[in-house]
Phi, psi and omega in degrees: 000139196279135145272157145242140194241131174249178184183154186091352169314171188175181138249155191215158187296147152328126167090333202298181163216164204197126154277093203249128187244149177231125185246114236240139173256180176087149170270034210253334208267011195261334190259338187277126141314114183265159164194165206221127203227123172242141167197100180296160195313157176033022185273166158270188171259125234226140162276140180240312185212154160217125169220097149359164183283336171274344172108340176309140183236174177220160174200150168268146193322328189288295178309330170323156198023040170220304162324110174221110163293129200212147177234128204249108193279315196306334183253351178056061161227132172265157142209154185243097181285116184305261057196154179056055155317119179252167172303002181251353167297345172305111188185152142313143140203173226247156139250180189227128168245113191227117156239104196317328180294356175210046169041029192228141197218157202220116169251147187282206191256334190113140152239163198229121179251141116235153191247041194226149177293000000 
């Protein structure tokens, strides 16, 4: 059965950076969309980044040229390196593991990013 383990959350200063990782069991991940998910108090839950088995990435507009998501296959690791944080940058956040061709889609438990001074 597949897990996700996330790490790196934290609190950090405006501008500050963070590196957030998720690490996947299973022989599954390599073949998985991975993606990083937020949800700030009283919020929805957010798409933040995603990158395919192939490397393709995505980002939500907010996060762009500050965000950058990677994945390591040898290590069945995803990650999001943070860089300018800001306070709105405050959120849970989730990673996701998905492979849409046998429906199976995953979630970790959440890190907690804050950002303030």
């Amino acid at each position: 059965q597949v897990q996700l383990v996330e790490s790196g959350g934290g609190l950090v200063q405006p501008g500050g950076s963070l590196r957030l990782s998720c690490a996947a069991s299973g022989s599954i991940f390599s073949r998985a969309t991975m993606g990083w998910y937020r949800q700030a108090p009283g919020k929805r839950r957010e798409l933040v980044s995603t990158i395919t088995s192939g490397r393709g990435t995505n980002y939500a507009d907010s996060v762009k040229g500050r965000f950058t998501i990677s994945r390591d296959n040898a290590k069945n690791t995803v990650y999001l390196q943070m860089n300018n944080l800001k306070p709105e940058d405050t959120a849970v956040y989730y990673c996701n593991l998905k492979v849409p061709a046998i429906s199976y889609d995953l979630w970790g438990q959440g890190t907690q990013v804050t950002v303030s001074s």
